[in-house]
N, C-alpha and C positions, 0 to 999 in steps of 0.2 A: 480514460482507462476503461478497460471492457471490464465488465457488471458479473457476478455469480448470480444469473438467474436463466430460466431456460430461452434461449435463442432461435427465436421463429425466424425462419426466410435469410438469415446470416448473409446469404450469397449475392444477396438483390440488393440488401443497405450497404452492402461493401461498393458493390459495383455505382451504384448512385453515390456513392459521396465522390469515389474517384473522381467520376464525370461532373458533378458539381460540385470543385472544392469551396465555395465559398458560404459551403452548409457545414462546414467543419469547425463550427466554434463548441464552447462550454455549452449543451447541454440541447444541442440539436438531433443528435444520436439516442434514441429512447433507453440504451442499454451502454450507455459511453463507449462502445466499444470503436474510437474512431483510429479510422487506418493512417492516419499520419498524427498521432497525438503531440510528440514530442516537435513538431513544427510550430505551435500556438502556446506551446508550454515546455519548454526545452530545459533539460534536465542539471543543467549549471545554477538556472535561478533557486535550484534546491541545494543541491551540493555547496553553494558561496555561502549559504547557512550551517553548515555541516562540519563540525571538525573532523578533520581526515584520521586524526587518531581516535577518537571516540571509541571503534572494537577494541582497539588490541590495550586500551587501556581499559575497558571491562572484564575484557577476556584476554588476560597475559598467558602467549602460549606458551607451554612444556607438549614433549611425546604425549604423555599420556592422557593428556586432555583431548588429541582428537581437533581436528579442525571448528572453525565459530560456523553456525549451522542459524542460516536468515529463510525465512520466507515471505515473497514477493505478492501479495494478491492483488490480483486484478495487475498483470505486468503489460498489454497490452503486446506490442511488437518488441518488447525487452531492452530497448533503449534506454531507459530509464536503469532499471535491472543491472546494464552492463557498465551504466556512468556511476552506478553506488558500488559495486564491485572494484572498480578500477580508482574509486576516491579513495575508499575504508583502505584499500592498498598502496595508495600513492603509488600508482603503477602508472608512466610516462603513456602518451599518446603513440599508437603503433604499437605496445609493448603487449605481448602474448604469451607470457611465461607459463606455461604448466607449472611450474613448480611452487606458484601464490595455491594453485587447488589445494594445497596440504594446509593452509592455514583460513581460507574461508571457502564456503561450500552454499550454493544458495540454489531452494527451489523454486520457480518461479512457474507461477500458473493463471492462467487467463479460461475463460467459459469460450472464448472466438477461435478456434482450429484454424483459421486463415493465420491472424496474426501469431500463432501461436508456429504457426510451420515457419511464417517470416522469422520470428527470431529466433528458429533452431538452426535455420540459413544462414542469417549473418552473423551470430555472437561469435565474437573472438575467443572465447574463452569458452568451451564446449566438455573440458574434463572439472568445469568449476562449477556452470550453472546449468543448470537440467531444468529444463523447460518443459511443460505439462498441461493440456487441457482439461480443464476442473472446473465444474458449478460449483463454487465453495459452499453454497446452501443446502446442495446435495450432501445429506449426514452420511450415510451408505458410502457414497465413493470419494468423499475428503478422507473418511476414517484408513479405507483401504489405500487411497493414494499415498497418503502424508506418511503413513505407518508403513509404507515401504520404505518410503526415501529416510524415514528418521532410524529403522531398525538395522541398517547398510551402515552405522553409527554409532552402534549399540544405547541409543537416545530416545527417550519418547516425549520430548519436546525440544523445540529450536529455541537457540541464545536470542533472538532479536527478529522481528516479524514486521514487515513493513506496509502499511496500510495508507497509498497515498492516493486522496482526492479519489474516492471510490465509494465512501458511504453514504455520498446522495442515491448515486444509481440505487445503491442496496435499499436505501427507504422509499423512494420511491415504486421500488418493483415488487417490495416484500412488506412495505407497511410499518409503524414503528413496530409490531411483534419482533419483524424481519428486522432489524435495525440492533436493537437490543439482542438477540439470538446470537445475529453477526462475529458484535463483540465481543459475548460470551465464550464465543468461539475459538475466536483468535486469542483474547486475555488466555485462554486456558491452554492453548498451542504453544506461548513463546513467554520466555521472561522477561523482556522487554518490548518494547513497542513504540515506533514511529508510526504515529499517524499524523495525516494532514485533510481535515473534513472542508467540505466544501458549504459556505455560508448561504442562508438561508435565498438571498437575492439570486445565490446560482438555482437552485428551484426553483422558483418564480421564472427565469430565465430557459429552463428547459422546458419546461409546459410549454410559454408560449411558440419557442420556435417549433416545437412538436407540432404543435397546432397549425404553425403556418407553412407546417412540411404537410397538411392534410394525413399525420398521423394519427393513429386511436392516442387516446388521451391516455396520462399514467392512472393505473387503477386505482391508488391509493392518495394522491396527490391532495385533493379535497378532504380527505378525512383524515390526513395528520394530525397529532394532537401533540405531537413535539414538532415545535418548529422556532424560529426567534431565531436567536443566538446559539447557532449550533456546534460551533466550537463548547461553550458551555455545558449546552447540552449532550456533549459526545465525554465530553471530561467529567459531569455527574454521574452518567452511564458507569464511566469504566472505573470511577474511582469510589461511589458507593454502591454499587450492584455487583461489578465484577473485580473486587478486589485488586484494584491497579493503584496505583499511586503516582503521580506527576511531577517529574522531578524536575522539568524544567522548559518552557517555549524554545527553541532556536532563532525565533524569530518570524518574520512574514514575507512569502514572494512578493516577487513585484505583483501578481495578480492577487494580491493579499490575501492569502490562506496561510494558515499558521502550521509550523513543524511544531507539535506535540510529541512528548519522549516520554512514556509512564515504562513503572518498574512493578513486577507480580509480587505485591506484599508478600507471598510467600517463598520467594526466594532466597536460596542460600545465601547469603554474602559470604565468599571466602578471600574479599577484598571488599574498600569503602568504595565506594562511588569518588575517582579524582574532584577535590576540593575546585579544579579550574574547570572543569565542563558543566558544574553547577552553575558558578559565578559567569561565567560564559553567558550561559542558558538565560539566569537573573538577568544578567545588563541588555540581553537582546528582548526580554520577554514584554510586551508593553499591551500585555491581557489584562484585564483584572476578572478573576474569578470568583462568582458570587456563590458564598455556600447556601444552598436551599434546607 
Protein backbone atom coordinates (compact mmCIF):
# COMPACT_ATOMS: atom_id res chain seq x y z
CA UNK A 1 0.00 0.00 0.00
CA UNK A 2 1.37 3.40 -0.92
CA UNK A 3 2.80 5.50 2.19
CA UNK A 4 1.59 9.27 3.30
CA UNK A 5 5.00 10.70 2.99
CA UNK A 6 6.65 12.87 0.25
CA UNK A 7 7.38 10.76 -3.04
CA UNK A 8 10.64 11.46 -4.75
CA UNK A 9 11.12 10.19 -8.41
CA UNK A 10 7.48 8.19 -8.29
CA UNK A 11 7.89 7.75 -12.02
CA UNK A 12 11.24 5.61 -12.26
CA UNK A 13 10.07 3.09 -9.14
CA UNK A 14 6.96 2.63 -10.96
CA UNK A 15 8.63 1.82 -14.01
CA UNK A 16 11.33 -0.53 -12.40
CA UNK A 17 9.09 -2.72 -10.54
CA UNK A 18 7.02 -3.21 -13.73
CA UNK A 19 10.18 -4.43 -15.58
CA UNK A 20 11.17 -6.34 -12.62
CA UNK A 21 8.25 -7.99 -10.97
CA UNK A 22 9.88 -10.14 -8.90
CA UNK A 23 11.06 -7.04 -6.48
CA UNK A 24 7.25 -6.77 -5.69
CA UNK A 25 7.22 -8.43 -2.47
CA UNK A 26 6.32 -6.98 1.47
CA UNK A 27 8.70 -4.25 1.79
CA UNK A 28 10.92 -3.84 -1.19
CA UNK A 29 9.26 -0.48 -2.32
CA UNK A 30 10.76 2.14 0.35
CA UNK A 31 7.20 3.90 0.31
CA UNK A 32 4.87 0.65 -0.24
CA UNK A 33 3.63 2.15 -2.89
CA UNK A 34 3.62 -1.16 -5.16
CA UNK A 35 1.84 -1.17 -8.53
CA UNK A 36 0.31 -4.63 -8.45
CA UNK A 37 -0.22 -4.88 -4.49
CA UNK A 38 -3.42 -6.92 -4.41
CA UNK A 39 -1.53 -9.77 -6.57
CA UNK A 40 0.79 -10.90 -3.31
CA UNK A 41 -1.90 -9.80 -1.06
CA UNK A 42 -5.42 -10.19 -2.51
CA UNK A 43 -8.20 -8.63 -0.96
CA UNK A 44 -10.54 -12.01 -0.11
CA UNK A 45 -7.81 -13.10 2.38
CA UNK A 46 -9.22 -9.94 4.41
CA UNK A 47 -12.70 -9.87 3.60
CA UNK A 48 -13.18 -14.14 4.58
CA UNK A 49 -12.32 -12.28 8.11
CA UNK A 50 -14.99 -9.70 7.75
CA UNK A 51 -18.63 -10.02 8.40
CA UNK A 52 -20.29 -8.69 5.43
CA UNK A 53 -23.01 -7.14 7.75
CA UNK A 54 -20.73 -5.57 10.30
CA UNK A 55 -21.98 -1.63 8.77
CA UNK A 56 -25.33 -1.78 8.45
CA UNK A 57 -25.41 -3.38 11.80
CA UNK A 58 -23.45 -0.30 13.34
CA UNK A 59 -25.02 1.97 11.35
CA UNK A 60 -28.93 1.06 10.75
CA UNK A 61 -29.98 3.10 7.89
CA UNK A 62 -33.06 5.80 7.98
CA UNK A 63 -33.36 9.10 5.41
CA UNK A 64 -32.06 11.15 7.78
CA UNK A 65 -29.00 9.61 8.72
CA UNK A 66 -27.24 10.16 5.39
CA UNK A 67 -25.12 7.44 3.96
CA UNK A 68 -22.11 5.39 6.35
CA UNK A 69 -19.01 7.67 5.34
CA UNK A 70 -15.50 5.22 5.45
CA UNK A 71 -12.00 6.35 4.73
CA UNK A 72 -9.51 4.44 2.93
CA UNK A 73 -5.68 5.38 3.61
CA UNK A 74 -3.01 4.44 1.83
CA UNK A 75 -5.74 2.66 -1.03
CA UNK A 76 -3.15 2.09 -3.42
CA UNK A 77 -4.70 1.16 -7.07
CA UNK A 78 -8.26 0.69 -5.07
CA UNK A 79 -8.73 -2.76 -5.35
CA UNK A 80 -8.76 -3.39 -2.16
CA UNK A 81 -11.24 -0.24 -1.64
CA UNK A 82 -13.69 -1.65 -4.12
CA UNK A 83 -13.69 -5.57 -2.64
CA UNK A 84 -14.68 -3.78 1.03
CA UNK A 85 -17.23 -1.76 -0.65
CA UNK A 86 -18.86 -4.52 -2.52
CA UNK A 87 -18.45 -6.93 0.73
CA UNK A 88 -20.02 -4.23 3.55
CA UNK A 89 -22.74 -4.42 0.50
CA UNK A 90 -23.15 -7.96 -0.40
CA UNK A 91 -23.24 -6.64 -3.88
CA UNK A 92 -22.70 -9.98 -6.49
CA UNK A 93 -19.67 -10.04 -8.75
CA UNK A 94 -20.36 -7.66 -12.00
CA UNK A 95 -22.90 -5.85 -9.94
CA UNK A 96 -22.69 -1.74 -10.48
CA UNK A 97 -25.68 -0.45 -8.92
CA UNK A 98 -25.74 3.36 -8.28
CA UNK A 99 -28.20 3.05 -6.09
CA UNK A 100 -25.83 1.17 -3.04
CA UNK A 101 -24.04 5.20 -3.26
CA UNK A 102 -27.11 6.25 -1.09
CA UNK A 103 -26.10 3.93 1.71
CA UNK A 104 -22.08 3.80 1.80
CA UNK A 105 -19.84 6.50 0.59
CA UNK A 106 -16.14 6.02 0.71
CA UNK A 107 -12.94 8.23 0.26
CA UNK A 108 -10.14 6.70 -0.70
CA UNK A 109 -6.66 8.33 -0.88
CA UNK A 110 -3.17 7.36 -1.76
CA UNK A 111 0.19 9.91 -1.81
CA UNK A 112 1.01 7.87 -5.76
CA UNK A 113 -1.03 9.90 -8.54
CA UNK A 114 -0.26 6.99 -10.85
CA UNK A 115 -2.06 4.37 -8.92
CA UNK A 116 -4.39 6.72 -7.87
CA UNK A 117 -5.53 7.73 -11.70
CA UNK A 118 -5.51 3.73 -12.04
CA UNK A 119 -8.23 3.40 -9.72
CA UNK A 120 -10.21 6.32 -10.88
CA UNK A 121 -10.06 4.05 -14.24
CA UNK A 122 -11.23 1.00 -13.32
CA UNK A 123 -13.59 1.21 -10.04
CA UNK A 124 -16.99 0.11 -10.96
CA UNK A 125 -18.43 2.18 -8.68
CA UNK A 126 -17.48 5.89 -9.37
CA UNK A 127 -20.80 7.83 -7.81
CA UNK A 128 -19.67 5.80 -4.38
CA UNK A 129 -16.04 6.01 -4.12
CA UNK A 130 -14.03 9.11 -4.74
CA UNK A 131 -10.55 8.65 -5.03
CA UNK A 132 -7.82 11.36 -4.10
CA UNK A 133 -4.22 11.97 -3.93
CA UNK A 134 -3.10 12.88 -0.41
CA UNK A 135 0.19 12.93 1.87
CA UNK A 136 -2.02 11.98 4.78
CA UNK A 137 1.02 13.57 6.96
CA UNK A 138 0.45 16.65 5.10
CA UNK A 139 -1.75 18.56 8.06
CA UNK A 140 -2.57 21.56 5.57
CA UNK A 141 -4.05 19.58 2.73
CA UNK A 142 -5.61 16.29 4.81
CA UNK A 143 -7.45 19.14 6.74
CA UNK A 144 -8.64 20.84 3.33
CA UNK A 145 -9.20 17.54 1.53
CA UNK A 146 -11.16 15.51 4.17
CA UNK A 147 -13.28 18.61 5.03
CA UNK A 148 -14.44 18.93 1.62
CA UNK A 149 -15.55 15.44 1.15
CA UNK A 150 -17.11 15.20 4.93
CA UNK A 151 -18.92 18.82 4.61
CA UNK A 152 -20.95 17.53 0.91
CA UNK A 153 -22.40 15.40 4.25
CA UNK A 154 -23.13 17.96 6.57
CA UNK A 155 -20.38 15.59 8.82
CA UNK A 156 -16.96 16.35 10.36
CA UNK A 157 -16.07 13.07 10.83
CA UNK A 158 -16.33 9.45 9.10
CA UNK A 159 -18.43 6.35 10.56
CA UNK A 160 -15.35 3.92 10.11
CA UNK A 161 -11.62 4.54 8.67
CA UNK A 162 -9.78 1.96 7.27
CA UNK A 163 -5.96 1.56 8.03
CA UNK A 164 -4.64 -1.56 6.30
CA UNK A 165 -0.98 -2.72 6.46
CA UNK A 166 0.38 0.91 5.93
CA UNK A 167 1.75 1.83 9.45
CA UNK A 168 5.16 0.25 8.87
CA UNK A 169 5.62 2.60 5.77
CA UNK A 170 4.36 5.54 7.97
CA UNK A 171 7.16 4.51 10.94
CA UNK A 172 9.63 3.93 8.98
CA UNK A 173 9.45 7.22 6.84
CA UNK A 174 8.22 9.44 9.72
CA UNK A 175 9.97 7.93 12.91
CA UNK A 176 7.88 6.83 16.00
CA UNK A 177 6.90 10.82 16.45
CA UNK A 178 5.29 10.06 12.80
CA UNK A 179 3.81 6.77 13.91
CA UNK A 180 2.04 7.99 16.96
CA UNK A 181 0.91 11.69 15.03
CA UNK A 182 -0.54 9.15 12.30
CA UNK A 183 -2.77 7.58 14.67
CA UNK A 184 -3.68 10.52 16.34
CA UNK A 185 -4.89 11.41 13.26
CA UNK A 186 -7.01 9.08 12.15
CA UNK A 187 -8.40 8.11 15.91
CA UNK A 188 -9.67 11.74 15.73
CA UNK A 189 -11.13 11.38 11.92
CA UNK A 190 -13.35 8.29 12.27
CA UNK A 191 -15.38 6.58 15.09
CA UNK A 192 -14.29 3.47 14.41
CA UNK A 193 -11.43 1.81 12.94
CA UNK A 194 -9.95 -1.19 11.11
CA UNK A 195 -6.58 -1.39 11.27
CA UNK A 196 -4.19 -4.13 10.24
CA UNK A 197 -0.19 -3.29 11.21
CA UNK A 198 2.36 -5.04 9.75
CA UNK A 199 4.79 -7.11 12.29
CA UNK A 200 7.91 -6.28 13.26
CA UNK A 201 9.85 -9.18 10.95
CA UNK A 202 8.14 -7.08 7.97
CA UNK A 203 10.65 -4.26 8.96
CA UNK A 204 13.44 -6.18 9.17
CA UNK A 205 12.37 -7.52 5.77
CA UNK A 206 12.01 -4.08 4.07
CA UNK A 207 15.45 -2.63 5.10
CA UNK A 208 17.13 -5.54 3.82
CA UNK A 209 15.52 -5.92 0.39
CA UNK A 210 15.94 -1.86 0.28
CA UNK A 211 19.32 -2.47 0.59
CA UNK A 212 19.66 -5.09 -1.89
CA UNK A 213 17.77 -2.78 -4.46
CA UNK A 214 21.15 -0.55 -3.77
CA UNK A 215 18.47 1.98 -2.26
CA UNK A 216 19.29 4.78 0.49
CA UNK A 217 18.40 3.20 3.63
CA UNK A 218 15.11 4.31 5.82
CA UNK A 219 16.02 7.24 7.68
CA UNK A 220 14.52 6.23 10.90
CA UNK A 221 14.77 2.52 10.78
CA UNK A 222 17.91 2.22 13.27
CA UNK A 223 16.63 4.48 15.73
CA UNK A 224 13.17 3.14 16.58
CA UNK A 225 12.50 2.87 19.94
CA UNK A 226 8.97 1.17 19.43
CA UNK A 227 9.56 -1.89 17.76
CA UNK A 228 8.80 -5.84 19.06
CA UNK A 229 5.29 -6.76 18.98
CA UNK A 230 3.70 -4.17 16.92
CA UNK A 231 0.38 -5.26 16.90
CA UNK A 232 0.80 -4.51 20.69
CA UNK A 233 2.25 -1.75 20.15
CA UNK A 234 -0.10 -0.02 17.76
CA UNK A 235 -3.13 -1.22 20.28
CA UNK A 236 -1.15 0.72 23.35
CA UNK A 237 -0.90 3.74 21.06
CA UNK A 238 -4.56 3.86 20.24
CA UNK A 239 -6.03 2.70 23.15
CA UNK A 240 -4.02 4.74 26.00
CA UNK A 241 -2.82 7.91 24.03
CA UNK A 242 -5.67 8.25 21.55
CA UNK A 243 -8.63 7.26 23.18
CA UNK A 244 -9.78 4.14 21.13
CA UNK A 245 -10.87 1.16 22.69
CA UNK A 246 -10.64 -2.46 20.95
CA UNK A 247 -13.39 -4.32 20.71
CA UNK A 248 -12.39 -7.14 19.20
CA UNK A 249 -9.43 -9.06 16.49
CA UNK A 250 -11.25 -10.62 13.27
CA UNK A 251 -8.61 -12.74 13.27
CA UNK A 252 -5.17 -13.15 10.95
CA UNK A 253 -4.47 -13.40 7.08
CA UNK A 254 -2.82 -15.96 5.83
CA UNK A 255 0.39 -13.74 5.70
CA UNK A 256 -0.53 -13.34 9.40
CA UNK A 257 -1.37 -9.83 10.15
CA UNK A 258 -4.16 -9.23 12.45
CA UNK A 259 -7.70 -7.27 11.56
CA UNK A 260 -7.95 -4.96 14.67
CA UNK A 261 -11.49 -3.07 15.15
CA UNK A 262 -11.20 -0.12 17.97
CA UNK A 263 -14.22 2.23 18.84
CA UNK A 264 -13.57 6.31 19.67
CA UNK A 265 -14.46 6.03 23.51
CA UNK A 266 -16.15 9.14 22.78
CA UNK A 267 -18.76 8.06 20.76
CA UNK A 268 -22.30 8.29 20.87
CA UNK A 269 -23.83 4.93 21.15
CA UNK A 270 -27.43 5.40 19.75
CA UNK A 271 -27.29 1.52 19.46
CA UNK A 272 -25.06 -1.39 21.55
CA UNK A 273 -22.53 -2.89 19.62
CA UNK A 274 -24.44 -6.57 18.12
CA UNK A 275 -23.66 -9.10 21.05
CA UNK A 276 -22.64 -11.53 17.74
CA UNK A 277 -19.80 -9.48 16.05
CA UNK A 278 -18.07 -9.32 19.56
CA UNK A 279 -18.30 -13.11 20.12
CA UNK A 280 -17.41 -13.46 16.51
CA UNK A 281 -14.39 -11.19 17.09
CA UNK A 282 -13.58 -13.17 20.77
CA UNK A 283 -13.55 -16.73 18.98
CA UNK A 284 -11.37 -15.55 16.03
CA UNK A 285 -9.01 -13.34 18.32
CA UNK A 286 -5.94 -15.56 19.44
CA UNK A 287 -3.73 -12.17 20.51
CA UNK A 288 -3.07 -11.82 23.89
CA UNK A 289 -2.71 -8.30 24.85
CA UNK A 290 -0.37 -7.19 27.55
CA UNK A 291 -1.33 -4.13 29.47
CA UNK A 292 1.79 -2.00 30.18
Amino acid sequence: MAVPTELAGGSVKETAAEEEPQVLEPGAAPFGNFPHYSRFHPPEQRLRLLPPELLRQLFPQSPENGPILGLDVGCNSGDLSVALYKHFLSLPDGETCSDASRELRLLCCDIDPVLVKRAEKECPFPDALTFITLDFMNQRKRKVLLSSFLSQFGRSVFDIGFCMSITMWIHLNHGDHGLWEFLAHLSSLCHYLLVEPQPWKCYRAAARRLRKLGLHDFDHFHSLAIRGDMTNQIVQILTQDHGMELICCFGNTSWDRSLLFFRAKQTIETHPIPESLIERGKEKNRLRFQKQ
